[in-house]
C-alpha positions as CSV (number, residue, x, y, z in Angstrom):
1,X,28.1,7.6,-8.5
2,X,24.7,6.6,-9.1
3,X,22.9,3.9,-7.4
4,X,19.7,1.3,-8.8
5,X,17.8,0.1,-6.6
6,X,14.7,-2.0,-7.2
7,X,12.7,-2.3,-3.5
8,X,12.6,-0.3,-1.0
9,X,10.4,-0.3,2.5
10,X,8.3,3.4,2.3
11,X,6.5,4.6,5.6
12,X,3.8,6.4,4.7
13,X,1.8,8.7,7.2
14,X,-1.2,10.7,5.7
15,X,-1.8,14.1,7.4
16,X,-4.4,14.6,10.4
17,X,-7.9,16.1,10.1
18,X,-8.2,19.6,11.9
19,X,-10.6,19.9,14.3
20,X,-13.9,21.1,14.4
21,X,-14.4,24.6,16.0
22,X,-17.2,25.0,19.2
23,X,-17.9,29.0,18.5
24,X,-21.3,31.0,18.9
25,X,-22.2,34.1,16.4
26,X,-21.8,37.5,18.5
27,X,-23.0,40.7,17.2
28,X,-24.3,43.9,18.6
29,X,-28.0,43.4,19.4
30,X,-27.8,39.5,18.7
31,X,-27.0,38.3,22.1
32,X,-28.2,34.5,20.8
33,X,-26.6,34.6,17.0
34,X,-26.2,30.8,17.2
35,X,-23.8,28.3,16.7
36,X,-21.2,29.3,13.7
37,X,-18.4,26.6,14.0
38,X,-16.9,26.2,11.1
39,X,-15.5,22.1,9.8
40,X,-11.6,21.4,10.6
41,X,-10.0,20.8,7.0
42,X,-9.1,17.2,5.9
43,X,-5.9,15.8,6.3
44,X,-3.1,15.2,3.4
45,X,-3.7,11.9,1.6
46,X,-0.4,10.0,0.2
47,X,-0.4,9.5,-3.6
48,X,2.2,7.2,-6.1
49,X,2.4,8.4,-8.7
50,X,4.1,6.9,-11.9
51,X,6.6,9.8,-13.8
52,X,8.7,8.8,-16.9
53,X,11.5,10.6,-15.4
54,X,12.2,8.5,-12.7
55,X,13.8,5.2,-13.2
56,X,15.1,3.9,-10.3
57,X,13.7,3.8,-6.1
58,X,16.6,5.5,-5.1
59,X,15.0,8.3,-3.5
60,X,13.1,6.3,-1.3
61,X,16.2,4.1,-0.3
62,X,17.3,7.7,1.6
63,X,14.6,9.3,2.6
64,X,11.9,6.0,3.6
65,X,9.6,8.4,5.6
66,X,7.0,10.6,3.7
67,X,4.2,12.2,5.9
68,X,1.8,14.7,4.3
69,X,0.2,17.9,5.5
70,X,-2.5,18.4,8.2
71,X,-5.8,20.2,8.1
72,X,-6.3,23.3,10.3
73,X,-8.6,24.0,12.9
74,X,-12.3,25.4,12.1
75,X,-13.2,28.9,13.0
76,X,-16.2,30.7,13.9
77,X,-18.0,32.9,11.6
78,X,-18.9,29.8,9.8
79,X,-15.2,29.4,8.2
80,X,-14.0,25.8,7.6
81,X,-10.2,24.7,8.3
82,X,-7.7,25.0,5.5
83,X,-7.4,20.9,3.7
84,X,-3.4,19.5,4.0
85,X,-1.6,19.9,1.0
86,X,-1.5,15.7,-0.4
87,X,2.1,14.4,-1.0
88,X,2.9,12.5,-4.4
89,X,5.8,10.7,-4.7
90,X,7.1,9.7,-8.5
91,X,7.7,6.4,-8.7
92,X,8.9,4.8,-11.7
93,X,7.2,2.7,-14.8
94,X,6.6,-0.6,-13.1
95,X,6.8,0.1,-9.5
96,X,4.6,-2.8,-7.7
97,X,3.2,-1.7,-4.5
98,X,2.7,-4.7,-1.6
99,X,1.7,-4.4,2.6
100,X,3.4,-5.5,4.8
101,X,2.9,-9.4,4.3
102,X,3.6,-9.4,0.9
103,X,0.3,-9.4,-0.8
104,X,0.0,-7.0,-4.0
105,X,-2.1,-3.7,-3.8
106,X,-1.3,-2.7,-6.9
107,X,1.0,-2.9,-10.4
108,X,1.9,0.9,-11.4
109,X,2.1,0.5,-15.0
110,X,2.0,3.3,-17.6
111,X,3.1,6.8,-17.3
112,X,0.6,8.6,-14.8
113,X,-0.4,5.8,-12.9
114,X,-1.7,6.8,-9.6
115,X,-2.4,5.2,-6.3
116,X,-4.1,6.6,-3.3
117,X,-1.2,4.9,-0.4
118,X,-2.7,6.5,2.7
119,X,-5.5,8.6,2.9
120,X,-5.7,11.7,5.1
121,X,-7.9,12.1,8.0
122,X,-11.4,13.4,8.0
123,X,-11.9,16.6,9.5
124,X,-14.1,17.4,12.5
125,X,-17.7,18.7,12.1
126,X,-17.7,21.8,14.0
127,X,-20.6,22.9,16.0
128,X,-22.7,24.7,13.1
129,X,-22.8,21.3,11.7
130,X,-24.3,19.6,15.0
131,X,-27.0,22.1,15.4
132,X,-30.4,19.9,15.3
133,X,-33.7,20.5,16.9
134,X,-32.2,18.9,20.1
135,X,-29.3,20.3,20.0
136,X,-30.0,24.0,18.9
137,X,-26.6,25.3,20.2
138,X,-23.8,22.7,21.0
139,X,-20.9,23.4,23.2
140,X,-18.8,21.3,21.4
141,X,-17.1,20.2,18.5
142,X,-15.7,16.8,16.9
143,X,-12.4,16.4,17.1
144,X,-10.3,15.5,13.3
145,X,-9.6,12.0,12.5
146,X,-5.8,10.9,12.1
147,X,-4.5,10.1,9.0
148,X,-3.8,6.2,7.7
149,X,-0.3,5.0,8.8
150,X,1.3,2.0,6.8
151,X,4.4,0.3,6.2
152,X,4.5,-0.1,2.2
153,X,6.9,-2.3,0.1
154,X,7.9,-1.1,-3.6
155,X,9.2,-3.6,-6.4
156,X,10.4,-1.9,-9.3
157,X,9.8,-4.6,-12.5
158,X,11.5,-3.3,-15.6
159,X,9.4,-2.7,-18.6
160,X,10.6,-3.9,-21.6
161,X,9.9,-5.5,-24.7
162,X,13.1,-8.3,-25.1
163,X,15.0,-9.2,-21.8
164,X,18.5,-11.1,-22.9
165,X,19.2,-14.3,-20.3
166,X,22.2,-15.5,-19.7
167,X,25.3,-16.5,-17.9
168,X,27.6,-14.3,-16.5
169,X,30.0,-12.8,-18.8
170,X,28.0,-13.7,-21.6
171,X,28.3,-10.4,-23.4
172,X,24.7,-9.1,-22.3
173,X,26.1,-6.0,-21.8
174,X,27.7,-5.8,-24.7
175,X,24.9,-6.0,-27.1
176,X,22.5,-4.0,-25.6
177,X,25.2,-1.2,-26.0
178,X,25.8,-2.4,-29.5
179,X,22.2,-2.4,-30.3
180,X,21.3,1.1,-28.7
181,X,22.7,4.1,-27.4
182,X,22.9,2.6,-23.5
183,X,26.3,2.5,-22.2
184,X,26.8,-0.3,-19.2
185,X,29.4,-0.9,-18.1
186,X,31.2,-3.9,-19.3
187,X,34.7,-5.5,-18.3
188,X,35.8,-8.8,-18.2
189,X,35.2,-10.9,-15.0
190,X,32.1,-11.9,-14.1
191,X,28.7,-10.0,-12.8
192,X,30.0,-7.4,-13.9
193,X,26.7,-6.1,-14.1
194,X,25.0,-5.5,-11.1
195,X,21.7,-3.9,-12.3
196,X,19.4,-4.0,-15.2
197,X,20.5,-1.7,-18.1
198,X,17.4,-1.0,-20.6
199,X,18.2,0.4,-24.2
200,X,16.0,1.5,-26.9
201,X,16.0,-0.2,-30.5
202,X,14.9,1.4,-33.1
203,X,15.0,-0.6,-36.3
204,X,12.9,0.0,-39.6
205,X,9.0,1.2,-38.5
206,X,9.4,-0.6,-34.7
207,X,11.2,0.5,-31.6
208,X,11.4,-1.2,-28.9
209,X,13.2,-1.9,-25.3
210,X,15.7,-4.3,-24.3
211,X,16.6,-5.3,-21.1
212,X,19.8,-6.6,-20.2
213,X,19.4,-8.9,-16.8
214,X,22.2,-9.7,-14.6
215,X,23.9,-13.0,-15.1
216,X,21.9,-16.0,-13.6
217,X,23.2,-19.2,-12.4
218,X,21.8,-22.7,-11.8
219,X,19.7,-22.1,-8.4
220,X,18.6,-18.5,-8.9
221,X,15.4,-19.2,-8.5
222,X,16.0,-20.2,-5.4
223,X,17.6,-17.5,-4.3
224,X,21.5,-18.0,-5.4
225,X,23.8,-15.1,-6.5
226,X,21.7,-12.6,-7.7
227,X,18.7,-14.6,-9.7
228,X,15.7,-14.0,-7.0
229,X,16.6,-9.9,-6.7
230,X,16.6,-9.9,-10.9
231,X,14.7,-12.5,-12.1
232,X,11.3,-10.6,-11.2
233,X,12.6,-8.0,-14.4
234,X,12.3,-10.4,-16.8
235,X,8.2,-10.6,-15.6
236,X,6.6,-8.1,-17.9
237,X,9.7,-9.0,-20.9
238,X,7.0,-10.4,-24.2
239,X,10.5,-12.0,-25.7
240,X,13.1,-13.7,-23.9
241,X,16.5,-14.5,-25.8
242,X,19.2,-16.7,-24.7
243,X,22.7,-15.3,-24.8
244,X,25.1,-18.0,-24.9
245,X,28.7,-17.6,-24.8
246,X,30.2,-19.6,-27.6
247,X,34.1,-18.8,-26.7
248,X,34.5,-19.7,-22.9
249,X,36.6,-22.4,-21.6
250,X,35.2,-23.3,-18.4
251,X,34.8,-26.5,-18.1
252,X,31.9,-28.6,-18.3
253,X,30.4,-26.0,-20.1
254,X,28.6,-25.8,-23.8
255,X,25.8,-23.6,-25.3
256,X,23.5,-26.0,-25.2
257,X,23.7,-27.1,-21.1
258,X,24.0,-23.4,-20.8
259,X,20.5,-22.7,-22.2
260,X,19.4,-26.2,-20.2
261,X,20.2,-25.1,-16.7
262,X,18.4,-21.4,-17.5
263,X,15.6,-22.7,-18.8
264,X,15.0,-24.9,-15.8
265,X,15.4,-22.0,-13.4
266,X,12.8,-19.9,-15.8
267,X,10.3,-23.0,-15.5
268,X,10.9,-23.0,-11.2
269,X,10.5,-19.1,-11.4
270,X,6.7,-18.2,-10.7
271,X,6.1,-14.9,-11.5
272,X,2.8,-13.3,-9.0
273,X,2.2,-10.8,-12.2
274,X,2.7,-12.6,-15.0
275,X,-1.1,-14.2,-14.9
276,X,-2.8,-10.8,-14.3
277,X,-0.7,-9.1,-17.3
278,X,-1.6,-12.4,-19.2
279,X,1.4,-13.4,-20.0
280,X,1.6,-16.5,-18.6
281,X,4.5,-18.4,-16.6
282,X,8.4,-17.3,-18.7
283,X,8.5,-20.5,-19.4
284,X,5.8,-19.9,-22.2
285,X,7.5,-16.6,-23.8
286,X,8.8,-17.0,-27.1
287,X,12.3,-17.4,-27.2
288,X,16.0,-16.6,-29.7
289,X,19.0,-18.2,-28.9
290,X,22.0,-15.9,-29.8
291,X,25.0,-17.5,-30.1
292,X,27.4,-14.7,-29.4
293,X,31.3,-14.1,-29.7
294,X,31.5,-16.2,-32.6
295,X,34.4,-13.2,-34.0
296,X,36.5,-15.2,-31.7
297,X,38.6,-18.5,-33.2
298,X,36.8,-22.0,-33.2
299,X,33.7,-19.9,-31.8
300,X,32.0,-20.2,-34.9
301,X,32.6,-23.2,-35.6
302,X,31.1,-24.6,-32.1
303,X,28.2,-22.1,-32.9
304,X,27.3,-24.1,-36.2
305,X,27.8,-27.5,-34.3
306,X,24.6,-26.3,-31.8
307,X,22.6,-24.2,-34.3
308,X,20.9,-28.1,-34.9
309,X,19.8,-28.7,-31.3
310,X,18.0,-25.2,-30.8
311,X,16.6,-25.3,-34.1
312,X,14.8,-28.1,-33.1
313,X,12.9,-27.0,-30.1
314,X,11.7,-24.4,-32.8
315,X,13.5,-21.4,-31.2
316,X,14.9,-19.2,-33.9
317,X,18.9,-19.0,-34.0
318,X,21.3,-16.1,-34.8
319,X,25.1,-16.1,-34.6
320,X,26.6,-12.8,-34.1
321,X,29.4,-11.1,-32.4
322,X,28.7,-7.7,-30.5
323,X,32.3,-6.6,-31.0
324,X,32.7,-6.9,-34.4
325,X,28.5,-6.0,-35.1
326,X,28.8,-9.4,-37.1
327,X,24.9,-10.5,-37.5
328,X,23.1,-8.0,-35.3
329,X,21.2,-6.4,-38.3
330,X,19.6,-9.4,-38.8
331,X,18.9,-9.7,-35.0
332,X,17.4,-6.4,-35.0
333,X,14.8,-7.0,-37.5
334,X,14.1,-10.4,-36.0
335,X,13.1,-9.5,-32.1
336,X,11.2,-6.5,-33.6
337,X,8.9,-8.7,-35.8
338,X,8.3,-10.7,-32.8
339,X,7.6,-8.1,-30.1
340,X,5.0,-6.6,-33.3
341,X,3.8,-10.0,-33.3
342,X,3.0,-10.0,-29.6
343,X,1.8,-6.3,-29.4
344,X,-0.5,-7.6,-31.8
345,X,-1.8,-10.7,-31.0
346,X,-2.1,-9.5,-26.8
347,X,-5.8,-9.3,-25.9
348,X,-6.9,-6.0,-25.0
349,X,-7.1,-5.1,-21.4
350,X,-10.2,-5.9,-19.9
351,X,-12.0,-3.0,-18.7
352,X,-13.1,-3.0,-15.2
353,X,-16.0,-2.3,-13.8
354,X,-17.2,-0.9,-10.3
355,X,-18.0,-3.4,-8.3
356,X,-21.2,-2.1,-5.6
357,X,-22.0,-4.5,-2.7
358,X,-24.8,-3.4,-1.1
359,X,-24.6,-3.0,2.8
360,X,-27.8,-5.6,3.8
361,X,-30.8,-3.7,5.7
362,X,-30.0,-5.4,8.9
363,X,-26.6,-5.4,8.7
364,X,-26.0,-2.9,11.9
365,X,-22.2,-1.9,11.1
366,X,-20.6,-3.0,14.9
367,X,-19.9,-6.2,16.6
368,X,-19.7,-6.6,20.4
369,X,-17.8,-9.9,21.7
370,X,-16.6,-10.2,25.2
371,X,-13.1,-9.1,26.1
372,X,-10.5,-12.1,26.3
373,X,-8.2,-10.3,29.2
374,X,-11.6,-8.9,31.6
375,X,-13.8,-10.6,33.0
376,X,-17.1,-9.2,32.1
377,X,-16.1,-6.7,29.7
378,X,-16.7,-6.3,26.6
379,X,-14.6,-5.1,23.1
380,X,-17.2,-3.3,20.1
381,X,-15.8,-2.9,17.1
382,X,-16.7,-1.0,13.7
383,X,-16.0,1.2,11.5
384,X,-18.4,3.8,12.6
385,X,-18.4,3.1,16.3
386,X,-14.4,3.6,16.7
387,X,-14.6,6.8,14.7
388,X,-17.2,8.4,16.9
389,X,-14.9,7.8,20.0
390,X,-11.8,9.1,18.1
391,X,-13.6,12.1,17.2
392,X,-15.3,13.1,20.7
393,X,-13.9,15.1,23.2
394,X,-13.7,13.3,26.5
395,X,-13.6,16.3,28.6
396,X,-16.7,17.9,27.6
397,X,-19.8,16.1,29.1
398,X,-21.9,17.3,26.1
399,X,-19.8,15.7,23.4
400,X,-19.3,12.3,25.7
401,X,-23.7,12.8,25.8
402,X,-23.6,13.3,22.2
403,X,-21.3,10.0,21.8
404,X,-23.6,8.1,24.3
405,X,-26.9,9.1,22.0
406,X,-24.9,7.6,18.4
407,X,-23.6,4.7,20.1
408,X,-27.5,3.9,21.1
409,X,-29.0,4.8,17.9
410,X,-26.8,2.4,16.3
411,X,-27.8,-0.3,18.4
412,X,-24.8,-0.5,20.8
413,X,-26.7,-0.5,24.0
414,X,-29.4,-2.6,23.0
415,X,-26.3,-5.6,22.3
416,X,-24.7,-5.2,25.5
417,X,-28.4,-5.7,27.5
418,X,-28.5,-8.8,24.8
419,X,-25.2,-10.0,25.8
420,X,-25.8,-9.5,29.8
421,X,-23.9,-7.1,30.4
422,X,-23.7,-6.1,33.8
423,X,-23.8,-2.3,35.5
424,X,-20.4,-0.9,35.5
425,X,-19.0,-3.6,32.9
426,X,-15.2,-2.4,31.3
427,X,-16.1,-1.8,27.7
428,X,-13.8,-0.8,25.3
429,X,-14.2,1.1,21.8
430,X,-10.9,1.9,20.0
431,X,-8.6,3.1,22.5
432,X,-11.0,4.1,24.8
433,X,-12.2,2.3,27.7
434,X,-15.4,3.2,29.6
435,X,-17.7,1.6,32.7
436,X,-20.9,1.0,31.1
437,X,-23.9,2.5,32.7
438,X,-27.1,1.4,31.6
439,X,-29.1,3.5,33.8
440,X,-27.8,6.6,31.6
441,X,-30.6,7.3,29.2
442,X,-29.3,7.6,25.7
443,X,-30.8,8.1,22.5
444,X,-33.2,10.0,23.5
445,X,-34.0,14.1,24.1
446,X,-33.1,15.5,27.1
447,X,-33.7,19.0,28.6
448,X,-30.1,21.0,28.4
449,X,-28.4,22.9,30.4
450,X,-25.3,24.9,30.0
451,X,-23.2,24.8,27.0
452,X,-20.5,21.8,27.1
453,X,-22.6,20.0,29.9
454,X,-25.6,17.2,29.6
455,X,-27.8,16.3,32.4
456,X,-27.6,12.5,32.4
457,X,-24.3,12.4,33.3
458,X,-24.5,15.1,36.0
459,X,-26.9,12.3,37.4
460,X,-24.9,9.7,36.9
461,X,-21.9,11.2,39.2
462,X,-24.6,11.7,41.7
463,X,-25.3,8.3,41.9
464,X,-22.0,7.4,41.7
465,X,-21.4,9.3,44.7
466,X,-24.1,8.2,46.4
467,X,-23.6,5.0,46.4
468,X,-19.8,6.0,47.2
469,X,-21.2,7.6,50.4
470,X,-23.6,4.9,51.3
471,X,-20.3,2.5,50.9
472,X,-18.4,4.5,53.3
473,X,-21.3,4.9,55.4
474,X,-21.8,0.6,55.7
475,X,-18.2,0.2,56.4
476,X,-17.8,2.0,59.2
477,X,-20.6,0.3,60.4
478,X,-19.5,-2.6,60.4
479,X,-16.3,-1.6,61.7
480,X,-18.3,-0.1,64.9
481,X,-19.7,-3.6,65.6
482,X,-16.8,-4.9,65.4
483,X,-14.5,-2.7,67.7
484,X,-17.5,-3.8,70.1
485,X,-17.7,-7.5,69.7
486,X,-13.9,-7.7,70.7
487,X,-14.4,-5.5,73.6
């Protein structure tokens, strides 16, 4: 049995950037071919992707996981990684897409509608990339960046032209499948009708879609039976027409306090899209009362009684019976000249344009604020800054070098002297963590050594040690002067 379902929580993971590759040309008689690293391959990106074929998130109720395909490795001879195959996943005519705290990130609307949910990771230079006059050979290669990881919520809204509003058992059901070739299912007790049903009209020159909504009752804009979970449908709907139920017997009940309580839940219904599409709050759609069931005894004669109260809030009225077809020609023709009215009276989409901000020519790209939970230490952040570290491969002293020398030519060191920060001060980038040594010269050439190694922080280990050594050395000292003194 099928299943509609209208939101759905999607885990997205884009696909990880390969890494770079550390390799050096070797060929008979060319003992120093240089560096021929080739570029790790960029990870998978994540796409939605709007297909007229799907009409419904089911898929994504099953299966709420979607990861895309990672880049491969560089390889020497100059050949760059393979790029991750991207992932698109259909979604259907209407699908809005929202974070995780509920703001919008975008309305998929028309067929082919794309959207960019995660994008993959970049790959890793490899070291034929890094080669620069001081660094004519590197040892080592940047490591591929993951891929973006978010938690995604999808909201289908149903496109249509005419969504029909009414209480439960009204006969919704019933006249979409007399007015197109849509079969819901229909019976006899109330919400019967569990999910939207769209049909196609097609009526003289126009066609257009109708949208029959689940039954709302007074307080489903606030949540009660189903009006929350259905109301949203009725956002992008240009007509809205009342289906009243001339023939029921419940008490307290009439057409005309029928279409009362509903209109006061449309009026407390604020629809987050209905501004951006331009079609303002549903309280300001047009509207058509249909007085329906009046095939059934003393129904018609109630629906003459009320015809005078709607007709004089100006909404057009039509009595008709969806059983018997009694007055649905005339309905046809009606809700078609007013959703041609509307297609052509809506202002034209405004096109947008590229917005380009300008980064300012001091703006430096990092900030560097002191850490809340260590005393003394320090957090940076940026963009650039907390790339680098993810990209460089802690256990080869020429890449942590080749780190040191970005971080200070983007101004890194000179902000931690600003800031006071002291010799051997916890600093963390990212998810690294690091004892900052400002005796370490960075940013500037250095004489190298072997491939994969850098001098400075040969020296620093050397002074670490020494002044391990000269530790050691002063403690047992003291501990010599003491063992005397108590003698």
């Amino acid at each position: 049995m099928s299943r509609f379902v209208d939101r759905v929580v999607l885990h997205v993971t884009a696909g990880k950037g390969g890494n770079g590759c550390a390799s050096v040309h070797r060929e008979k008689f060319k003992p120093l071919g240089g560096p021929d690293g080739g570029n790790g391959g960029r990870g998978g990106s994540i796409v939605l992707e709007v297909d007229p074929g799907v009409h419904t998130l089911l898929d994504f109720h099953f299966h709420p996981h979607a990861r895309a395909g990672s880049g491969t490795q560089g390889m020497g001879g100059n050949r760059d990684g393979a790029t991750g195959d991207d992932l698109v996943l259909k979604v259907p005519d209407g699908t809005v897409v929202l974070d995780g705290d509920g703001r919008i990130l975008v309305d998929l609307v028309g067929i082919g509608a794309r959207y960019e949910a995660a994008a993959g990771g970049r790959g890793g230079l490899g070291n034929a990339s890094l080669a620069s006059r001081a660094r004519k050979a590197p040892g080592f290669a940047l490591l591929g960046e993951p891929g973006d990881e978010r938690e995604l919520v999808l909201e289908l809204k149903s496109v249509a032209d005419v969504g029909l509003v009414g209480f439960p058992s009204a006969g919704k059901s019933s006249l979409v499948s007399a007015l197109s070739a849509a079969k819901p299912k229909i019976a006899d007790y109330p919400f019967t009708t569990l999910v939207p049903n769209l049909g196609v009209v097609s009526i003289g020159d126009t066609t257009f879609t109708i949208a029959d909504v689940p039954g709302l009752i007074p307080g489903a804009s606030k949540g009660k039976g189903l009006g929350l979970d259905f109301l949203r449908h009725l956002e992008r709907c240009a007509v809205l027409a009342h289906v009243v139920d001339c023939a029921t017997l419940e008490p307290g009940r009439d057409p005309v306090s029928d279409v009362d309580a509903l209109e006061a839940e449309l009026a407390a219904y604020r629809p987050a899209l209905s501004a951006d599409a331009g079609l303002g709050d549903l309280a300001d759609r047009p509207r058509v009362v249909i007085l329906n069931k009046v095939d059934v005894p003393d129904a018609d004669e109630l629906a003459e009684m009320v015809t005078p109260d709607f007709v004089e809030r100006g909404w057009p009225v039509f009595s008709i019976s969806a059983v018997s077809h009694e007055g649905l020609r005339q309905l046809s023709f009606a809700l078609a000249e007013l959703v041609e009215q509307y297609r052509r009276d809506r202002p034209a989409p405004e096109r947008k344009r590229p917005v380009i901000r300008p980064i300012a020519i001091d703006e430096t790209g990092f900030t560097v604020i002191a850490d809340p939970e260590i005393d003394g230490g320090f957090i940076v952040r940026g963009v650039r800054p907390e790339r680098w570290v993810r990209q460089t491969q802690f256990d080869n002293d020429e890449a942590v070098g080749y780190l040191a020398d970005r971080l200070a030519r983007l101004g890194v060191e000179d902000e931690l002297m600003r800031l006071g920060a002291k010799p051997g001060a916890p600093v963390t980038i990212g998810d690294v963590s690091f004892d900052w040594e400002p005796q370490t010269a960075a940013g500037v050439d250095v004489v190298r050594t072997g491939r994969g190694t850098d001098p400075r922080l040969d020296q620093v280990e050397r002074i670490g040690a020494a002044e391990r050594k000269h530790a050691r050395r002063v403690r047992r000292g003291l501990e010599s002067d003491s063992d005397g003194t108590d003698e």
